[in-house]
C-alpha positions as CSV (number, residue, x, y, z in Angstrom):
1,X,102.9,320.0,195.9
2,X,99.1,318.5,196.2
3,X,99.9,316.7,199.5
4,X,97.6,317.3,202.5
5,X,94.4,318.1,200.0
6,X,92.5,314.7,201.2
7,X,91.9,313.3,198.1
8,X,90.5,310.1,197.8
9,X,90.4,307.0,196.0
10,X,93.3,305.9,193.6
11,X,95.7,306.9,191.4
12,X,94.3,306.7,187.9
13,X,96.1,303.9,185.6
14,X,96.6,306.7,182.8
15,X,98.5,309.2,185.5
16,X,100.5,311.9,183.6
17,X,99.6,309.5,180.5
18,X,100.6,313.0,177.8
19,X,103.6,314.2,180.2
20,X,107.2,313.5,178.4
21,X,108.5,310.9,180.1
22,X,112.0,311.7,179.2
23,X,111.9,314.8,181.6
24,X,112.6,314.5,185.3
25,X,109.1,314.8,187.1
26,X,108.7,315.5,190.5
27,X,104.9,315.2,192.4
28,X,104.0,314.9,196.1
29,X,100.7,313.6,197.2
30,X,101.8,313.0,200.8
31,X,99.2,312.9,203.9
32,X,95.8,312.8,201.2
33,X,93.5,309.5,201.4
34,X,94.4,308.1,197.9
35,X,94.4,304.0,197.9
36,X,95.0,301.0,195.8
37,X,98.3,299.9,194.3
38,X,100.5,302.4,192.3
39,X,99.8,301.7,189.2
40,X,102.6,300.0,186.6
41,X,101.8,303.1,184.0
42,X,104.1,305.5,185.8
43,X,106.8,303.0,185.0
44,X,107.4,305.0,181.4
45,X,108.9,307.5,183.2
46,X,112.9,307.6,183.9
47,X,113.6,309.8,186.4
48,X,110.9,310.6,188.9
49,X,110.4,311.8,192.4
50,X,106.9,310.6,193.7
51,X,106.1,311.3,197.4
52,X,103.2,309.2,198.4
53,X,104.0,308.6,202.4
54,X,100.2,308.1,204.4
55,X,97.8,307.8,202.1
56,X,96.3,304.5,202.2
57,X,97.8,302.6,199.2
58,X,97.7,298.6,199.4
59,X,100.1,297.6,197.0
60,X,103.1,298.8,194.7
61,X,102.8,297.4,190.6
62,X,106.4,295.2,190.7
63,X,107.1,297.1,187.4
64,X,107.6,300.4,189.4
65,X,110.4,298.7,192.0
66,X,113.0,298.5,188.9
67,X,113.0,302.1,188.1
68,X,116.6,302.8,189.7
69,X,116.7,306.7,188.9
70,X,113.5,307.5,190.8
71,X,113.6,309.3,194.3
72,X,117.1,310.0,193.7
73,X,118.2,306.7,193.0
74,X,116.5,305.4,196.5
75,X,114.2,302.7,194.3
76,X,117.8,301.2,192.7
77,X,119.2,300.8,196.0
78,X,116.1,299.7,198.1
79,X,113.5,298.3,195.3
80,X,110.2,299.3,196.4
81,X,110.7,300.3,199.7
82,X,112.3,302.8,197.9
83,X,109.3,304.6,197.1
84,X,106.9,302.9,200.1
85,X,107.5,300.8,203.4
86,X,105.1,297.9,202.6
87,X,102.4,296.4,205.3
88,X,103.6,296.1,208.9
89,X,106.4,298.6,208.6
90,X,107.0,302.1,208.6
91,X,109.8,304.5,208.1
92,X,110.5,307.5,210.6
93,X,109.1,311.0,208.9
94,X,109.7,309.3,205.1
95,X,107.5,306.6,204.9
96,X,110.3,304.7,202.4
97,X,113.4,303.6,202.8
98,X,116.5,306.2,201.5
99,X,119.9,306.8,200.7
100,X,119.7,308.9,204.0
101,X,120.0,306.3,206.4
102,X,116.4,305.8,207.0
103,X,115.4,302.1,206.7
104,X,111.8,300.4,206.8
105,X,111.1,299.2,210.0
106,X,108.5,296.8,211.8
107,X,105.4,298.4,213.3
108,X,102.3,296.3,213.9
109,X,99.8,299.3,213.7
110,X,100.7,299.7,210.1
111,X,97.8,298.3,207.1
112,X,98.7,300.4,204.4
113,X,101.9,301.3,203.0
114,X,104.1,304.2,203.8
115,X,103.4,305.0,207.4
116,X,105.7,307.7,208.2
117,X,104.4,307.5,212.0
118,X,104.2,303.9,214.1
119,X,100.9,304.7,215.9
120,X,97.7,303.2,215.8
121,X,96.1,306.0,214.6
122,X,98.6,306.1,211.8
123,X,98.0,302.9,210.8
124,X,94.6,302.9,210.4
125,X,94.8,306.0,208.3
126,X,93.0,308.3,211.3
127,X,96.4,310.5,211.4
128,X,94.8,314.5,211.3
129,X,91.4,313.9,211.0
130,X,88.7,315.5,213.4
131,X,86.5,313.3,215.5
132,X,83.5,313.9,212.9
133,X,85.9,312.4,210.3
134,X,88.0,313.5,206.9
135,X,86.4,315.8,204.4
136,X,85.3,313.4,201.7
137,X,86.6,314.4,198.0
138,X,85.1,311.2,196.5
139,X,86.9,308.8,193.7
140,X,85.6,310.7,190.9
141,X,87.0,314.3,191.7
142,X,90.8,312.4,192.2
143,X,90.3,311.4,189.2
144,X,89.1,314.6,187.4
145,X,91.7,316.4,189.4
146,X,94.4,314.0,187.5
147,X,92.6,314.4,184.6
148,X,92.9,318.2,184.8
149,X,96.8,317.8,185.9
150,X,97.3,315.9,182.4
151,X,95.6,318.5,180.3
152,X,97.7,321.1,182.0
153,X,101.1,319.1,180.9
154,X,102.0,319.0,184.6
């Protein structure tokens, strides 16, 4: 579980790149500050569970939404909003749709994808940080951090 650790910047193309991709993964980096579009690589893996609700990701690689095993089968029934709510919606605590009965739904605070929450702070990626701002991790530990999660097989 590495979610609430504020890192920053995006998830490196090469992610898990020595990690067997026949085993079930499972990774959460809910609530951090990581952006950019989840990148196509992770689509080598069949059967994954990838929690990545408000962070401040822009995009999904289209490669990813025909994984149908990952998040418990969610991304076969829902596409990408299967594993994020794109732009302008949310999804209530989840920030995807599921198998659970939670759908995306429209919110017009919402720039990034995966709001969990419909507020504007939310939206603008402000939820839980202090009025002198977010801890900054910077691009370049995210990635060493990922770098070191690779070497450890994890």
């Amino acid at each position: 579980d590495l979610s609430g650790n504020r890192f920053e910047g995006p998830i490196p193309p090469d992610f898990l790149g020595s990690t067997d991709a026949s085993e079930p993964i499972y990774i959460d980096l809910t609530s951090n500050s990581i952006d950019g579009v989840v990148p196509g690589g992770l689509s080598r893996f069949d059967t994954l569970t990838l929690y990545l609700k408000d962070n401040r990701i822009t995009g999904i690689d289209q490669s990813l939404c025909r994984q149908e095993k990952w998040n418990g089968g969610d991304v076969g029934a829902f596409d990408c909003d299967g594993i994020l709510c794109p732009t302008g919606t949310w999804a209530p605590g989840v920030g995807r749709a599921s198998k659970d009965g939670v759908q995306c739904e429209a919110c017009e605070f919402s720039m990034t994808f995966g709001l969990s929450e419909c507020s504007r702070e939310a939206g603008l990626g402000l939820r839980g940080q202090s009025s002198v701002g977010a801890l900054r991790v910077g691009a370049v530990t995210l990635i060493s951090f990922f770098t070191a999660l690779v070497v450890l097989g994890l």
